[in-house]
C-alpha positions in Angstrom: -142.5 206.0 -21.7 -141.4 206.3 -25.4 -143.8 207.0 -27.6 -143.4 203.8 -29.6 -144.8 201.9 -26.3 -147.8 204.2 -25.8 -148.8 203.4 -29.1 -148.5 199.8 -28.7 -150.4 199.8 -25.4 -153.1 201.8 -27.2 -153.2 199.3 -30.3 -154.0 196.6 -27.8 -156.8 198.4 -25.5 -158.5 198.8 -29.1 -157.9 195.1 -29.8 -159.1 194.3 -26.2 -162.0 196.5 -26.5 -163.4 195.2 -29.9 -162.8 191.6 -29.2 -164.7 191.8 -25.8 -167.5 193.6 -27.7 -167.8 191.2 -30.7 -167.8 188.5 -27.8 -171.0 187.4 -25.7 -171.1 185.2 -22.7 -174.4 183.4 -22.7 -175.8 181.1 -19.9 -178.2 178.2 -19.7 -179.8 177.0 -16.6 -181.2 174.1 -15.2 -185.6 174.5 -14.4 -184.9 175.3 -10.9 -182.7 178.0 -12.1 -179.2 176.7 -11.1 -176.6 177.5 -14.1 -176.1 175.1 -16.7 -173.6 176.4 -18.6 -171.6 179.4 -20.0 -170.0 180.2 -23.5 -169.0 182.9 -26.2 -170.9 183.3 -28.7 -169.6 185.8 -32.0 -171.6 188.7 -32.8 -172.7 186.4 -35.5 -174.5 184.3 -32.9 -171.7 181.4 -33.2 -170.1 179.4 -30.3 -166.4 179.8 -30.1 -163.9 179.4 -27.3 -164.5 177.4 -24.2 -167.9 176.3 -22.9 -168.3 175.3 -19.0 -171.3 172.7 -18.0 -172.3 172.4 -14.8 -174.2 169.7 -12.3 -177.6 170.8 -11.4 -175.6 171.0 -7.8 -173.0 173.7 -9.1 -170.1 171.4 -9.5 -168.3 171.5 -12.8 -169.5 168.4 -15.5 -167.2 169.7 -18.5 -165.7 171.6 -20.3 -166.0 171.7 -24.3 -164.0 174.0 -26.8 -165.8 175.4 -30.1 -164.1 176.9 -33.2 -166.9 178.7 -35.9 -169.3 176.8 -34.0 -168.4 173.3 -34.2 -166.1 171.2 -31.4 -162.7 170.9 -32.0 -160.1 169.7 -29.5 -162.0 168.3 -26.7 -164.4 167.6 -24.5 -163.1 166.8 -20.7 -165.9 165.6 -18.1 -165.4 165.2 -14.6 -166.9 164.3 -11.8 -168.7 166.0 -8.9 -165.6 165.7 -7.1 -163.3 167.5 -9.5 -162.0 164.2 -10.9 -161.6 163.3 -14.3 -164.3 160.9 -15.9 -163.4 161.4 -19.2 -161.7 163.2 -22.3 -163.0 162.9 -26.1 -160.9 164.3 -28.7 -160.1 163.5 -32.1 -157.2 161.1 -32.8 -156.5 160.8 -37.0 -159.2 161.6 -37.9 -161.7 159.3 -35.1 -163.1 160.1 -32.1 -160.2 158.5 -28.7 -161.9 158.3 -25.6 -159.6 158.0 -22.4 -161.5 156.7 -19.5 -160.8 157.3 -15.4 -161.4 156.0 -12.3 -160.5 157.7 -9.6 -158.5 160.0 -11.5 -156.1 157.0 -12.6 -156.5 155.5 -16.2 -159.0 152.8 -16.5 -159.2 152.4 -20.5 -158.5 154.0 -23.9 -159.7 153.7 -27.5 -161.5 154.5 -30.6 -165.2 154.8 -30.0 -168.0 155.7 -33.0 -170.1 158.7 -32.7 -172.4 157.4 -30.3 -169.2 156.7 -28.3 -169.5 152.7 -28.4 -166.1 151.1 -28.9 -164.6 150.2 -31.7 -161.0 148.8 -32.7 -158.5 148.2 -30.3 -159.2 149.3 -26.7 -156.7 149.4 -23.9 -157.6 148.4 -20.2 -155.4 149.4 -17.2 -155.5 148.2 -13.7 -153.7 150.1 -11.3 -152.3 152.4 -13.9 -150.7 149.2 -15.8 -152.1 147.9 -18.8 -153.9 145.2 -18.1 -155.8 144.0 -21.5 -156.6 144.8 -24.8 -159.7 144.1 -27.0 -160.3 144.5 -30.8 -163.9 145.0 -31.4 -165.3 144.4 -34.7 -168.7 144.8 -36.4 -169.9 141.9 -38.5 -173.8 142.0 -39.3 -174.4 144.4 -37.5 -173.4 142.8 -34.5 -170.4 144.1 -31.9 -168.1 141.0 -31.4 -165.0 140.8 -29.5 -162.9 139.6 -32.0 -159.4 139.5 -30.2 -158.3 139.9 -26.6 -154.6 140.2 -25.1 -154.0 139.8 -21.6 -150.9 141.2 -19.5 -149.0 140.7 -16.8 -146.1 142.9 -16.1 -146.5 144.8 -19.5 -145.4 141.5 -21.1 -148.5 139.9 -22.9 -149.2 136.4 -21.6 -150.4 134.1 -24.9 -151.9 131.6 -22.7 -154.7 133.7 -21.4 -154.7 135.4 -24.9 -157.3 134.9 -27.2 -155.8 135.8 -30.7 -155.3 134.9 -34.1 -151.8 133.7 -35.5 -151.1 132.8 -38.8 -148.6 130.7 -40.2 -147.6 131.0 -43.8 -146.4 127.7 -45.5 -143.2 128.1 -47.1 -144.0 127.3 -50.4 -146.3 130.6 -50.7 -145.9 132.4 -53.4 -145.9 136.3 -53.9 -148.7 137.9 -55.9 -151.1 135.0 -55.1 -154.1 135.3 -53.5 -155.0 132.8 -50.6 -157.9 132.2 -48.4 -157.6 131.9 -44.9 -161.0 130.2 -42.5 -161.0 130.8 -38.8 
């Protein structure tokens, strides 16, 4: 082995070695003492990397990924079975939430952070999308304020509930009009 290589293989057992021992693994559990969870923390007492939460049962619930302490990336749940439930990640700049049932793609969309929906949301039956809704906040108040339905991918307007305006021909550019639904 040249010497070239020994030196290399030596460079990384030092890298190895002093990013294992600026790394912790700490673990939560549950009261009855079943584990919780497990992540890194730095030597500066900061999350980083993957973390790994558990059912009180021992099943994996999710897994979440830290950079410097803070999520970044995603957050992937899954059922007791192994299945997906859901994944969280950050979508131009909002939070995207894809839904599943049974490991198939029930609906996707842009929630706020206490993960409510907001905007367009997509619904899919039988991995086909089936609807979308645009919800809206006005007063407060969450209100459906357009829905499209589908059949075949193709939207079908007469199920539809949404708003299409017509502009007269005689408007004019750089005039301001007022439209009432």
């Amino acid at each position: 082995m040249g010497l070239k290589k020994i030196y290399i293989i030596a460079f990384l057992l030092f890298l190895s070695v002093f990013y294992i021992s600026c790394d912790k693994k700490e673990k939560t559990f549950y009261e009855d003492g079943s584990l919780k969870s497990i992540y890194h923390i730095t030597s500066e007492g900061i999350k980083e990397g993957e973390e790994q939460v558990f059912y009180p049962s021992g099943e994996l619930q999710s897994v979440i990924f830290y950079k410097d302490g803070v999520w970044t990336d995603s957050i992937v749940k899954y059922n007791k079975d192994g299945t997906y439930q859901s994944i969280l990640y950050n979508k131009k700049d909002s939070l995207y939430l894809k839904a599943f049932e049974n490991n198939i793609l029930a609906n996707e969309g842009t929630v706020d952070d206490d993960l409510n929906p907001i905007g367009w949301w997509k619904f899919y039956k039988g991995g086909s999308l089936f609807s979308e809704k645009e919800t809206i906040i006005i007063d407060g108040n969450r209100i459906t304020n357009q829905e499209l339905f589908y059949k075949n991918n193709k939207m079908t307007p007469t199920k539809s509930k949404y708003y299409k305006f017509v502009s007269p021909d005689k408007m004019k550019k750089q005039t301001q009009y007022e439209f009432k639904i």
